[in-house]
Every structure is written in C-alpha cells, then in structure tokens.
C-alpha positions in Angstrom: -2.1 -13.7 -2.6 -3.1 -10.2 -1.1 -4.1 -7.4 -4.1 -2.9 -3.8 -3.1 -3.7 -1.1 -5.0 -5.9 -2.5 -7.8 -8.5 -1.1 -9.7 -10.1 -4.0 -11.9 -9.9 -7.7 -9.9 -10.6 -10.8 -11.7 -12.1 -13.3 -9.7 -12.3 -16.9 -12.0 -12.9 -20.4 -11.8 -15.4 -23.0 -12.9 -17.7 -22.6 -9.9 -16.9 -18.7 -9.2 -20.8 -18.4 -9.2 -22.0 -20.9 -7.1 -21.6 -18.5 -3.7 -24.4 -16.2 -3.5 -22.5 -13.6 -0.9 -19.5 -13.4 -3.2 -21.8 -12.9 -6.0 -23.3 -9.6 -4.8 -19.9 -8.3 -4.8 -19.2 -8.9 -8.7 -19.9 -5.4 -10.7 -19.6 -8.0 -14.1 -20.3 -11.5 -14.4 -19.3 -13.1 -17.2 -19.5 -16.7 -18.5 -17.4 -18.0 -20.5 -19.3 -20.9 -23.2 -17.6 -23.4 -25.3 -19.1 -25.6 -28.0 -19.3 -29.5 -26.1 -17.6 -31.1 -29.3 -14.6 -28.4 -28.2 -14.6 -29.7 -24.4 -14.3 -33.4 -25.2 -12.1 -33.1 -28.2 -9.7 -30.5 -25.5 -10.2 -32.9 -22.9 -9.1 -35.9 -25.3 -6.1 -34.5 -26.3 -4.7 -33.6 -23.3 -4.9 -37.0 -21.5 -4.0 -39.1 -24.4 -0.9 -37.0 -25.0 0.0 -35.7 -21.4 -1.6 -38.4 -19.6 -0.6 -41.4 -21.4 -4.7 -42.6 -21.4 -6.3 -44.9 -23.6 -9.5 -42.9 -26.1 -12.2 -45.2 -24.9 -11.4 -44.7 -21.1 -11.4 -40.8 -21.7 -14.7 -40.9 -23.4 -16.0 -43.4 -20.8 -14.9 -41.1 -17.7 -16.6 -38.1 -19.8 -19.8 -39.2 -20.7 -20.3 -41.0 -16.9 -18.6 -38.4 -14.5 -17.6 -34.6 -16.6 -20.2 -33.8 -18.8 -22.9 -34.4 -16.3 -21.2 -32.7 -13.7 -21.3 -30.0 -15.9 -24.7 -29.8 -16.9 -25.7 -30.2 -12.7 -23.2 -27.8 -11.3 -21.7 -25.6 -13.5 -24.2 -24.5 -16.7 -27.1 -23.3 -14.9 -25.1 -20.8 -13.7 -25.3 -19.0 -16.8 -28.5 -17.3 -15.4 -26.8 -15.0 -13.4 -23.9 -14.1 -15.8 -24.3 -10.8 -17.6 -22.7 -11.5 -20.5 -22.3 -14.8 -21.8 -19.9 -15.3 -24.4 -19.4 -17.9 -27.0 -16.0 -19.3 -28.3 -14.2 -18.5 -25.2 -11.0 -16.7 -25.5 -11.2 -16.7 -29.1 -13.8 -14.1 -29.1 -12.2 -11.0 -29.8 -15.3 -9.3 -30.3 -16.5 -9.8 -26.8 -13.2 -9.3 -25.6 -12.9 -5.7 -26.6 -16.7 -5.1 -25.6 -15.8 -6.1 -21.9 -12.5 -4.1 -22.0 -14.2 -0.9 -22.9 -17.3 -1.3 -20.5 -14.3 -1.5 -17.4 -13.1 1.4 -19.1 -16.1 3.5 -19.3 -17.2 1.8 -15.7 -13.7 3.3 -14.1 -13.9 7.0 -15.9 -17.9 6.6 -14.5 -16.5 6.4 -10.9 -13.5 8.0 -11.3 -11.8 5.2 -9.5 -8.2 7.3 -9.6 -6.8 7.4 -5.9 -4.9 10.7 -6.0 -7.2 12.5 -7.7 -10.0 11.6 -5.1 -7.3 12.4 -2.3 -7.0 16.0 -3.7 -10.3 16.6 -3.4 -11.2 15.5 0.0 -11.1 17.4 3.7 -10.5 20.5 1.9 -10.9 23.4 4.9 -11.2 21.0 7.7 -8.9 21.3 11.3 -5.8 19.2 10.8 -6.4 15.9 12.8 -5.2 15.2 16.4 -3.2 12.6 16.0 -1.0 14.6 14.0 2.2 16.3 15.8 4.5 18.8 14.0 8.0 19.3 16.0 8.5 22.6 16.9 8.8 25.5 14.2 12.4 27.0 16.0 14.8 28.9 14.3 16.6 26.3 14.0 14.4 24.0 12.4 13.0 26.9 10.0 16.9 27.6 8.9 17.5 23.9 7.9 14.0 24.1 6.1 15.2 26.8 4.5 18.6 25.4 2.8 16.7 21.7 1.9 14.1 23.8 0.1 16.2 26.2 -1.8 16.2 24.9 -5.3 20.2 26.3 -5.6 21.3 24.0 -1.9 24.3 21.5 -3.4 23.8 17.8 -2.6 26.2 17.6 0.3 24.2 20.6 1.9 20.6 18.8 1.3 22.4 15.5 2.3 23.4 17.1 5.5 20.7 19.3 6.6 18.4 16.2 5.9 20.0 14.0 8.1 19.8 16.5 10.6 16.3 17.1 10.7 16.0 13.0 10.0 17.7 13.2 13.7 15.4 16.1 15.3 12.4 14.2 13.6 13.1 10.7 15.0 13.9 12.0 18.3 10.6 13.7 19.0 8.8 10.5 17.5 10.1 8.6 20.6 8.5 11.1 22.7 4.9 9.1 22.1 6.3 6.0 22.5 5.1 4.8 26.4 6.9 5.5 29.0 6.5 4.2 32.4 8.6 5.6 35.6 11.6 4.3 37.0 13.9 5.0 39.9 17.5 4.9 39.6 20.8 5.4 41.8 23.2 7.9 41.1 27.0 7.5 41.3 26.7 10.0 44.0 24.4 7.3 46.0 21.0 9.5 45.3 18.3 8.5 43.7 16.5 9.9 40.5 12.7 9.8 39.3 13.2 9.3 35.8 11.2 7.2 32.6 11.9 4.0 30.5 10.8 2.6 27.4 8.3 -0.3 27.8 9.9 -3.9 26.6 8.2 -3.7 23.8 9.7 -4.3 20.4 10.4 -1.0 18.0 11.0 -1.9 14.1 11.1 0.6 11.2 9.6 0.2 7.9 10.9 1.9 4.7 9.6 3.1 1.7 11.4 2.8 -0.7 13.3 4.6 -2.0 13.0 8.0 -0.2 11.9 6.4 2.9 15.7 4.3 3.1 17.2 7.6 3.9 15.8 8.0 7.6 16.8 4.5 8.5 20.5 5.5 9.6 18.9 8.2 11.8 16.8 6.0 13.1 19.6 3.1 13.5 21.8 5.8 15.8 18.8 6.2 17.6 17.4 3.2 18.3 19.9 0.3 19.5 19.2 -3.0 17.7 16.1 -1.8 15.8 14.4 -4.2 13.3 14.0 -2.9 9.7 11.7 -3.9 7.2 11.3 -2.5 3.6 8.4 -1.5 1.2 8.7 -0.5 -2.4 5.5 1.1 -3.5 5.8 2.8 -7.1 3.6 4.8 -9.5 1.7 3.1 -12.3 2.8 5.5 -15.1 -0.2 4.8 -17.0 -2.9 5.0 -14.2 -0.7 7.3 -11.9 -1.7 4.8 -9.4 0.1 3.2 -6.3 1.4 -0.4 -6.7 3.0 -2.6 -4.1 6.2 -4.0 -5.8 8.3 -4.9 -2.8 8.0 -6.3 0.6 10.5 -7.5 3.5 9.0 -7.3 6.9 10.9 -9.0 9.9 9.0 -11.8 11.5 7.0 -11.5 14.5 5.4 -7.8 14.0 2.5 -8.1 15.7 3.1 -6.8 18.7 5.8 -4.6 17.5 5.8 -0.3 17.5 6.2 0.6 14.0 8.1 3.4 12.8 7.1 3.7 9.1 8.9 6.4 7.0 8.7 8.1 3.7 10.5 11.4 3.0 7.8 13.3 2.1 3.8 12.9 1.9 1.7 14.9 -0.7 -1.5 12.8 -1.5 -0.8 10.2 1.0 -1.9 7.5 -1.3 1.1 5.3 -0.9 1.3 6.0 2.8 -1.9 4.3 3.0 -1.2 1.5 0.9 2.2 1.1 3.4 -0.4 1.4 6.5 -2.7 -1.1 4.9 0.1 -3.6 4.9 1.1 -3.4 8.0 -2.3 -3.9 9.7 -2.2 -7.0 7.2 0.5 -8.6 8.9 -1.3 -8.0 12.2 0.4 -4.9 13.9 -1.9 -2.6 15.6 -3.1 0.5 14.4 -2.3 2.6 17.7 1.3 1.3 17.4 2.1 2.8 13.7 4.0 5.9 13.4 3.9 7.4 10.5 6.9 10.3 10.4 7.9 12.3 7.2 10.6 15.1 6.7 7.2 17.2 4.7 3.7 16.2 4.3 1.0 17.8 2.5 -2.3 18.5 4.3 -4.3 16.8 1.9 -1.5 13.8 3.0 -2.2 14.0 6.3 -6.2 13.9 5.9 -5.7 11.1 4.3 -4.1 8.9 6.2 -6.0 10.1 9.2 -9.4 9.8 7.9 -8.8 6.5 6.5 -6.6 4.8 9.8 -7.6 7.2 12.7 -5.2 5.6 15.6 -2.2 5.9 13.4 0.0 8.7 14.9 1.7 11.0 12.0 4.6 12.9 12.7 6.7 15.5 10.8 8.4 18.5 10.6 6.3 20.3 8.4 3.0 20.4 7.0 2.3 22.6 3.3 -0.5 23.8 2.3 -1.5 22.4 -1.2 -0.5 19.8 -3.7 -0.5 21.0 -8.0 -1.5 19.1 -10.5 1.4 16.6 -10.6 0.6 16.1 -7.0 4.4 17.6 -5.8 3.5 19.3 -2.8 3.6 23.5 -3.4 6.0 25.2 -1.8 7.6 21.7 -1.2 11.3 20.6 -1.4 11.0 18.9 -4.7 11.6 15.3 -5.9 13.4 14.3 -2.6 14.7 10.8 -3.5 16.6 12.5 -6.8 17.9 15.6 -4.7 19.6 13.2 -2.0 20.8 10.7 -4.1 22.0 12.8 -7.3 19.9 11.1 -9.9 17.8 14.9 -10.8 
C-alpha cells in the first residue's frame, strides 16, 4: 500500500533489521523483547486452541525449529536497535517515552508541509511553465463579482462556470497540435491543426475540483474522469489522501488535473504525486485552477518542474490560515451553499 502525506511511518516485522540499506533509512529502531517463558506459553496456546495441536508436538517443533531460529536470525539484531524494550506492548512506560521523542523529533524539524510551503521561493520570478489567461476586461469583471464577499450563489455559480469555460479552453491551447489540411464545402482547401490521438482524462479534487468537470465535459467529447479526495488533518493541518478513482490505462494519457483554487499547493502536490504513481508523465499533467497563490505555484513548480500550471489568476500572499489574501474565499462552501 502506497503512504501519501505521512509524517511518522512504521516499518515492522520480525526481521525488519536484517537489511542493512533499509536500515540507514530508520530515524528509530526499536526492539521489541519478550520474556522466552512468554513466547512458548503464547505460542502454546494459540496452536492448541486454534490449531487443534497436541502440547508435546508444539514444544517439540519449538525447541528443534523456533527458538533457535530466533536466537540465529532474529536476537542479535538487538545491537542495532536504539531502544530496546522489555514486556512488549505492555510497556506503557516505554510507550509514552517513544511517543514523545516523535513528538519532539517532528517540532525539531518542523516536519509541517504548509508551513514550510509558506516560507519558501519568497521574491523569486514566477516559473515558466506557469500560463495565466489573459487579464481582459472581461475576465477582470467576472473576477470581480466571484470575489465580492456580497455576490449571491447563483451569481458565483455562474460567473464560475464561465471562467471554468474561458480557463479550460485556453488549457487546450498547450495540448500538441500537428497540421492538417482539410476541404471546404466550397471545394478549397484550408491549413488548419488537430489534436494528436492521444487520450485526454481529467482528475478532480474533491470537492472543489468536481466543479470544473462539466466545463471540461462540454469541452472535451468523451473525456475520462477520475477523482481524488485529499483532506486536511485537523489536528496536523496536514494533507491526507482519502479517496481515489483513476480510469484504467493512464499512462499514456494528458491529464487535466483541477482544484478550484491553490494557496499552499500542498494538496496539489500530493494530487501530482499520485498521478506520476500510476505512471502518467510529468510533461503531460496540467494542472489548472480558477486562483492560485504564488507561494502555490512555487510549489508545485519547484517540486514537479515539467508539470504545466494554468489559471486565471495568480495572488500575491497566503495569511496565517493559509486562505489566499485578497482571494475569493472558501470556494467549495460559496458554490455549493454549505458557508
């Protein structure tokens, strides 16, 4: 099972130290001792009542095959482990000593993903694989209504979907093109372009992201969607993946991932990260927002540089609650009433 998003990762098993490599990768090795006595009489119990075995066979197969297994294979790693303790999970007292050394470990290296973000490619050039559509009247009016705090829902609804439209449109302006030449009905010919025969599918996330796919739909004929739901820890104010439905056969696939807005860019990433899991190319992600953030788009660019990022608009900052200033608010509760 792929682990997105987490901060501590327990790695167990009875031979978890036997590989060296993997071993320079643990920050805390711990080995968990019980008493002999406790093995056998464990071990007894749960094949005379769950396997239906006789005592003397048990002890027989223990004494000939398990225990010195155990003292070849398994106990001498104890040397590496850096704490060792006794009882097993009845130990309470070394229990609590472990969970507050991951504590102090994580406040140590202030392993919080938004709160690195926001302090990262502060003052630097906005990156080149970023493309903004045009600033025209137009576009600036509907900004205008979707960011006033006092726009009713059917307004925001509206003038969302519109720019949704504008938005997708100019994202299919970097898909590649190569040229064609067609006939008229008048008999003459015309130079014009065509989509390659590759394979476009749209990704969602969830739930902000859901409202771009019926642009996208009247856009794109027969388009694939897939669906992420990535959600705040509200006790880390971390990124988890929750959710996941991606069609079959991705690989080779254009991706249009969308989100509604991107301050941090933190669950952007994670929604990258998943897609180059499941094999789709990195040049062939589009990452399109109604808003990002700079600090969003430094982000994602720094961290998956081939990954084209498109949007309407880019602001300036983030605050402390990581809603991006001036902003348009919480976008999924505007559009779907639940403010």
């Amino acid at each position: 099972k792929t682990v997105y998003g987490a901060n501590v990762i327990v790695f167990e098993g009875i031979l978890a130290f036997a590989n060296k490599e993997l071993l320079k990768l643990l920050d805390m090795k711990v080995f968990v001792d019980t008493d002999s006595d406790i093995r056998l009489v464990r071990r007894l119990q749960r094949d005379i009542m769950e396997r239906g075995r006789d005592v003397a066979g048990v002890i027989k197969q223990y004494n000939k095959f398990v225990k010195p297994a155990f003292e070849q294979y398994i106990e001498p790693t104890v040397q590496v482990a850096d704490i060792v303790v006794p009882r097993g999970g009845e130990n309470f007292v070394a229990l609590d000593l472990i969970v507050q050394h991951v504590h102090s470990q994580l406040e140590k290296r202030e392993i919080t993903v938004r709160a690195a973000l926001a302090s990262a490619h502060q003052g630097q050039p906005l990156p080149k694989t970023l493309s903004v559509l045009e600033s025209t009247p137009q576009v600036r009016g509907m900004h205008t209504i979707i960011r006033n705090k006092d726009t009713t829902r059917d307004e925001f609804i509206f003038y969302s979907k519109r720019l949704m439209r504008l938005l997708i449109e100019h994202a299919l302006s970097f898909l590649p093109l190569k040229t064609v030449t067609v006939e008229t009905p008048q008999g003459t010919t015309y130079e014009g372009k065509r989509f390659h025969r590759q394979r476009i599918t749209g990704v969602s996330i969830l739930r902000a992201g859901e409202t771009m796919e019926q642009a996208l739909t009247a856009v794109c004929k027969d388009i694939r969607l897939g669906k992420i739901l990535i959600q705040t820890n509200l006790d880390t104010g971390e990124p988890e993946l929750h959710y996941l439905r991606l069609p079959k056969e991705i690989s080779e696939d254009y991706v249009i991932l969308m989100d509604s807005t991107v301050s941090t860019g933190a669950a952007a990433m994670m929604a990258v990260r998943v897609l180059l899991d499941h094999d789709v190319q990195e040049d062939r992600i589009f990452l399109l927002s109604l808003l990002m953030a700079e600090m969003g788009v430094h982000s994602v660019a720094y961290a998956f540089p081939r990954v084209h990022i498109i949007t309407t608009a880019v602001d300036k900052r983030v605050n402390e609650e990581f809603h991006i200033i001036p902003g348009i608010g919480n976008f999924g509760d505007r559009y779907f009433g639940t403010d």
